[in-house]
N, C-alpha and C positions, 0 to 999 in steps of 0.2 A: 598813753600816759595821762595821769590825772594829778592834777596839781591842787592840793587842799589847805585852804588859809582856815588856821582855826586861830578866833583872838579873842580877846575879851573888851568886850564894851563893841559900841558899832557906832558907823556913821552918821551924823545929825545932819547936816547940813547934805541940801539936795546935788550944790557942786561938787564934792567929794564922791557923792554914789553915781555921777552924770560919769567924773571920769573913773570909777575904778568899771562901771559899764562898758567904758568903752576900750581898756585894755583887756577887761576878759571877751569883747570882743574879740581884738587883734590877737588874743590866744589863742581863741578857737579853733585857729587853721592848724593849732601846732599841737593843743592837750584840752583835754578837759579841764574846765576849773569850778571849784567850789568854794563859796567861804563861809563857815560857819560860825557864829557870834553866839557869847554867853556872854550875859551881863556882868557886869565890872561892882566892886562890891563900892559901898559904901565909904567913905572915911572920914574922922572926925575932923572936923575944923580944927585949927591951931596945931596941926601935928600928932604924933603919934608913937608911941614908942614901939624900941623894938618888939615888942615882944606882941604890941595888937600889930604891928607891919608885918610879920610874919603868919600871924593870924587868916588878916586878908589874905596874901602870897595863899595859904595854901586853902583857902577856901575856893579862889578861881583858880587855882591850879588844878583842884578835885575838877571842876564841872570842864576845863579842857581837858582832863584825861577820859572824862564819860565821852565828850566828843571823839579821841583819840583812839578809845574803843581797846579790842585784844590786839595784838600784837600780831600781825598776817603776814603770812610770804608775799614779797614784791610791794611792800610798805616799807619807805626812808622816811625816819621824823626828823627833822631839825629844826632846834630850838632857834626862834632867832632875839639874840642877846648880844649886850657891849663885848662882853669879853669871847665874842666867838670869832671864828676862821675869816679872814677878810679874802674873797675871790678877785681876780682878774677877769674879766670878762671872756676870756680865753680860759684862766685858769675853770673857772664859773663851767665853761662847756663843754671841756675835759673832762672835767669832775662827771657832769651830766650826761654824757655821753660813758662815761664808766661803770656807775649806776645801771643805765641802763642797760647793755653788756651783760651788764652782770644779775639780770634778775627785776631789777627796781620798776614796776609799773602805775606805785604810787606813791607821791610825796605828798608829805603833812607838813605846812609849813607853822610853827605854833608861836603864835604873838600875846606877850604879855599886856597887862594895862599900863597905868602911870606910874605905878610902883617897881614895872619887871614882871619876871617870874620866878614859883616858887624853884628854889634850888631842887627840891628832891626831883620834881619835873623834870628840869634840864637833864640832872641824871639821868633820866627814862628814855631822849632822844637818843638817836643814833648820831648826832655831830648839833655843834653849834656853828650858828652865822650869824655873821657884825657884815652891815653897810653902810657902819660907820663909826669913829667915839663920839657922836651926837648924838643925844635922844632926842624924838622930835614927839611932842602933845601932837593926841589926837586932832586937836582945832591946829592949824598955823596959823 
């Protein structure tokens, strides 16, 4: 199994890349992982309206779907966004274990910027995932 974080923007600070190191350690006994980053666009000070917010949306949404690639046998994307499927950790390894069952030898996990993502994207997944109604910035 190969688990694929695609996001946009990447991490600054070196405590952040110390620990995501050392969970895709602790992966390693169980799937491959990769994470692939595309820079996060620009945006104007003082806000924005809809229609440049939507702009952005689909300009990193374009460069995660170059990441995302064609569409392959034994490839699950899931968007992960507020309004998606919230798991139980049980329910989480059910699910994962179904998947797998059933074909799935790679997940595409795809993480928007500070804005989200663009909706036509989300469309494109195969399921959405919420770990939580909080968004949390990049920096904590």
């Amino acid at each position: 199994m190969t688990a694929e974080i695609l996001c946009v923007g990447s991490l600054k600070e070196r405590y952040w890349r110390d620990a995501v190191a050392e969970y895709t350690k602790r992966l390693s006994g169980y799937c491959r992982t990769q994470i692939r980053e595309v820079p996060d666009e620009r945006t104007p000070e003082g806000g924005m309206s809809d229609r440049e917010r939507s702009a952005v949306l689909a300009r990193e949404g374009d460069r995660l779907r170059r990441l995302m690639g064609e569409s392959r046998t034994g490839t699950h994307r899931i968007a992960l966004c507020i309004g998606g499927r919230r798991y139980s950790s049980e329910e989480w390894a059910t699910h994962l274990s179904s998947l797998m069952g059933s074909g799935t030898s790679h997940l595409q996990f795809v993480i928007g910027g500070s804005l989200g993502l663009d909706e036509a994207l989300v469309r494109e997944t195969d399921e959405q995932m919420s770990f939580s109604d909080f968004t949390f910035p990049h920096q904590m």
